[in-house]
N, CA, C and O of each residue as an XYZ file, in Angstrom:
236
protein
N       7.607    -47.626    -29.983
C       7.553    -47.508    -28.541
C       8.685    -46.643    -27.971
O       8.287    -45.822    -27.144
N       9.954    -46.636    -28.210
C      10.956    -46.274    -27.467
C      10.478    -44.179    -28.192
O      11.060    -43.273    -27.596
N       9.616    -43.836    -29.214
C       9.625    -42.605    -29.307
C       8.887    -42.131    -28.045
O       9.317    -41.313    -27.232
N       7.533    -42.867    -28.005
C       6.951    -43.022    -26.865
C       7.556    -42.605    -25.067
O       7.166    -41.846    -24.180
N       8.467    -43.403    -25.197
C       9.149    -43.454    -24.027
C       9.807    -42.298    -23.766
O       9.695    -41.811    -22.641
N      10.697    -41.588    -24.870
C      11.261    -40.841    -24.955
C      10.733    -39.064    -24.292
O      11.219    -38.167    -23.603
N       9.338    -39.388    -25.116
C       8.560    -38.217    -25.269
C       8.061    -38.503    -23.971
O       8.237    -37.326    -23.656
N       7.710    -38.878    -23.186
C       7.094    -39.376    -21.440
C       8.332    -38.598    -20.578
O       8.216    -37.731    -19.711
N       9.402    -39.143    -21.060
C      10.649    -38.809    -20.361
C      10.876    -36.997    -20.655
O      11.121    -36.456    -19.577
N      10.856    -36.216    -21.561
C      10.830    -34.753    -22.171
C       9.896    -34.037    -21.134
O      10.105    -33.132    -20.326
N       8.584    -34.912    -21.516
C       7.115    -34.362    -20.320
C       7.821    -34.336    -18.948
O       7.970    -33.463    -18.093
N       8.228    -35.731    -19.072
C       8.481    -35.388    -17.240
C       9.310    -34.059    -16.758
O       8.938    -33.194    -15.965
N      10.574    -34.159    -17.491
C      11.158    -33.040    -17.252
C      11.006    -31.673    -17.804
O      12.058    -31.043    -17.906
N       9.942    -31.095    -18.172
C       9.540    -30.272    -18.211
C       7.687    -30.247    -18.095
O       6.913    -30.751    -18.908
N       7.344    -29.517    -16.861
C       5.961    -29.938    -16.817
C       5.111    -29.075    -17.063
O       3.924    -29.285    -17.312
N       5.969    -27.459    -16.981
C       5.129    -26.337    -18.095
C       5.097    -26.527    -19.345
O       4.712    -25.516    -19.932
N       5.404    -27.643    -20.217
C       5.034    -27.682    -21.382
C       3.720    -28.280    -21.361
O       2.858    -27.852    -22.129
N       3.429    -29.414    -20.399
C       2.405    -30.372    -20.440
C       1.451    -29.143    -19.857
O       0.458    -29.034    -20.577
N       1.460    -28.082    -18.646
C      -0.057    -27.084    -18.549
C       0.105    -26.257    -19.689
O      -0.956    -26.054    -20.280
N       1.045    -25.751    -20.149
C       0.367    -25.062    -21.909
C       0.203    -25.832    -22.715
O       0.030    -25.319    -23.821
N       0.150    -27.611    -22.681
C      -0.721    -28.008    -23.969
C      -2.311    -28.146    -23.289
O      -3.254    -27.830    -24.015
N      -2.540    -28.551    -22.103
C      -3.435    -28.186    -21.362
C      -4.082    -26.949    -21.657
O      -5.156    -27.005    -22.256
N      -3.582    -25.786    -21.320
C      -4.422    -24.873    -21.361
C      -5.358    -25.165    -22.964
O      -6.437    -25.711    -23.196
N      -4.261    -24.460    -23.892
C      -4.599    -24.440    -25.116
C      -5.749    -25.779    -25.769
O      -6.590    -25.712    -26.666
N      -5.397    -26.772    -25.004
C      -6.625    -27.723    -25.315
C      -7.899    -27.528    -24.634
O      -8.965    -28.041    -24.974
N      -7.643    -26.475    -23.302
C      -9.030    -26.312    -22.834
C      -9.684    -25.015    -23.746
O     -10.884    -24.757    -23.660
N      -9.024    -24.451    -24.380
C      -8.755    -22.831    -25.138
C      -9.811    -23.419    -26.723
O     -10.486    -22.644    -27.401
N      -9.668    -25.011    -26.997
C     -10.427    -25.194    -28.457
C     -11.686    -25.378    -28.204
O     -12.017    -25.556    -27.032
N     -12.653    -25.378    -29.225
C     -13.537    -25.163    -29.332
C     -14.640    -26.890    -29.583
O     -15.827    -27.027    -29.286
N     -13.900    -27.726    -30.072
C     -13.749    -29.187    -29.984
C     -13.257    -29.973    -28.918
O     -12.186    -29.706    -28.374
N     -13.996    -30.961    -28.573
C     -12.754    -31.525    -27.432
C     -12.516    -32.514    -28.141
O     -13.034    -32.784    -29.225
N     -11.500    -33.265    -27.405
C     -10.183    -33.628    -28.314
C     -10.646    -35.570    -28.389
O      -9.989    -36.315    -27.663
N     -11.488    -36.031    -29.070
C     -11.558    -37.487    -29.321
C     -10.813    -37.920    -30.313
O     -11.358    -38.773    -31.013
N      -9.499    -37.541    -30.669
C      -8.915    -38.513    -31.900
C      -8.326    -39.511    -31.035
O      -7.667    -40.388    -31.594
N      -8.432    -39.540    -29.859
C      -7.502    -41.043    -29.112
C      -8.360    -42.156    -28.416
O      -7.958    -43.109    -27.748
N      -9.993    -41.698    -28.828
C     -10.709    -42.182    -28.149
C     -10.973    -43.674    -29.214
O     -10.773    -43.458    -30.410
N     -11.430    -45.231    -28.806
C     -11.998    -45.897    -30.313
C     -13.583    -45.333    -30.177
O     -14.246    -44.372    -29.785
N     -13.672    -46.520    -30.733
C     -15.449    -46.300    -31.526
C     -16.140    -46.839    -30.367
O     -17.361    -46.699    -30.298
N     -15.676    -47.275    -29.701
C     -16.470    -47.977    -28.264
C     -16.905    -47.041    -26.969
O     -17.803    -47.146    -26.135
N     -15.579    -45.830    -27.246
C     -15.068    -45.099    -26.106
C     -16.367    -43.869    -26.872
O     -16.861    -42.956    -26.210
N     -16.601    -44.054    -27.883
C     -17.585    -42.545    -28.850
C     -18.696    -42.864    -28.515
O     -19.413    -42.051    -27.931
N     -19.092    -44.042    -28.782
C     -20.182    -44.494    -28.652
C     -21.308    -44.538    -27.519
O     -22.519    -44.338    -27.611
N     -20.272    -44.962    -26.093
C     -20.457    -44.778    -25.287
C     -21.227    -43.118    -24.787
O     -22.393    -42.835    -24.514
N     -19.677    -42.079    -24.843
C     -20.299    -40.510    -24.828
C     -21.361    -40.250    -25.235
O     -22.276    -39.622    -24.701
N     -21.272    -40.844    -26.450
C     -22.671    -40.490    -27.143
C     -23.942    -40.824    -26.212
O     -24.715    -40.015    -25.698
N     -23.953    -42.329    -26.125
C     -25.259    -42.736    -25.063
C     -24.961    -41.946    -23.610
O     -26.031    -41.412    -23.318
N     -24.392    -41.773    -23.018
C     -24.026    -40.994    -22.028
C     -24.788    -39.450    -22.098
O     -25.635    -39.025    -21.313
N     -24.274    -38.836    -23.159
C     -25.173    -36.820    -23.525
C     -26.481    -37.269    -23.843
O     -27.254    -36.362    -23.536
N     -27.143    -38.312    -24.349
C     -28.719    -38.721    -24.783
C     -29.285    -39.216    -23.494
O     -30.495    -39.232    -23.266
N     -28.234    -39.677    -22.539
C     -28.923    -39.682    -21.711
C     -29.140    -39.191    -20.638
O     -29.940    -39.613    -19.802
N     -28.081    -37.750    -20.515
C     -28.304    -37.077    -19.667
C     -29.395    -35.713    -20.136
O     -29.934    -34.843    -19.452
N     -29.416    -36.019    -21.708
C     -30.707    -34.529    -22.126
C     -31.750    -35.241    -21.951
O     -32.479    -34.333    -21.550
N     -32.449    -36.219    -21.932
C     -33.686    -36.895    -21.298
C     -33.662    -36.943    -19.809
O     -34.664    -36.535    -19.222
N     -32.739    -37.349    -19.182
C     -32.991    -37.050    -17.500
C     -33.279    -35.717    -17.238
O     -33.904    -35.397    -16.227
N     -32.879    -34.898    -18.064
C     -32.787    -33.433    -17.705
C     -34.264    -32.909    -18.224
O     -34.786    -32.040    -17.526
N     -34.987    -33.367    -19.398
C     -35.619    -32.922    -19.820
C     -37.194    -33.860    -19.064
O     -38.337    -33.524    -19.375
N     -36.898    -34.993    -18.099
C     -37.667    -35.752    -17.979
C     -37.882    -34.695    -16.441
O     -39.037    -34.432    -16.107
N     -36.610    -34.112    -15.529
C     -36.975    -34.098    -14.339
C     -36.811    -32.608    -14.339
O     -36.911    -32.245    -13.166
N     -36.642    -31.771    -14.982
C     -36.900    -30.568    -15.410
C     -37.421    -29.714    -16.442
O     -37.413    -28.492    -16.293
């Protein structure tokens, strides 16, 4: 925890580091679920299945 803390405290004081990890994460080609669990995936998942059937149902 206290690395945690540490690293919150670095961000704060510097906040152009936090929009160039930003950018560069909008820059990949993946978006970024390694912090997500299996509940939080799962979910997305039913979420895109169910927005390509609404889409495909009403268009």
């Amino acid at each position: 925890m206290p690395s945690e803390d540490r690293k919150k405290k670095e961000l704060k004081n510097h906040p152009t580091v936090t929009l160039n990890d930003s950018i560069n994460k909008s820059q990949s080609p993946s978006p970024d679920v390694s912090g997500m669990g299996w509940k939080d995936l799962l979910l997305l998942i039913i979420i895109a299945i169910g927005g390509f059937f609404f889409y495909q149902w009403f268009f």
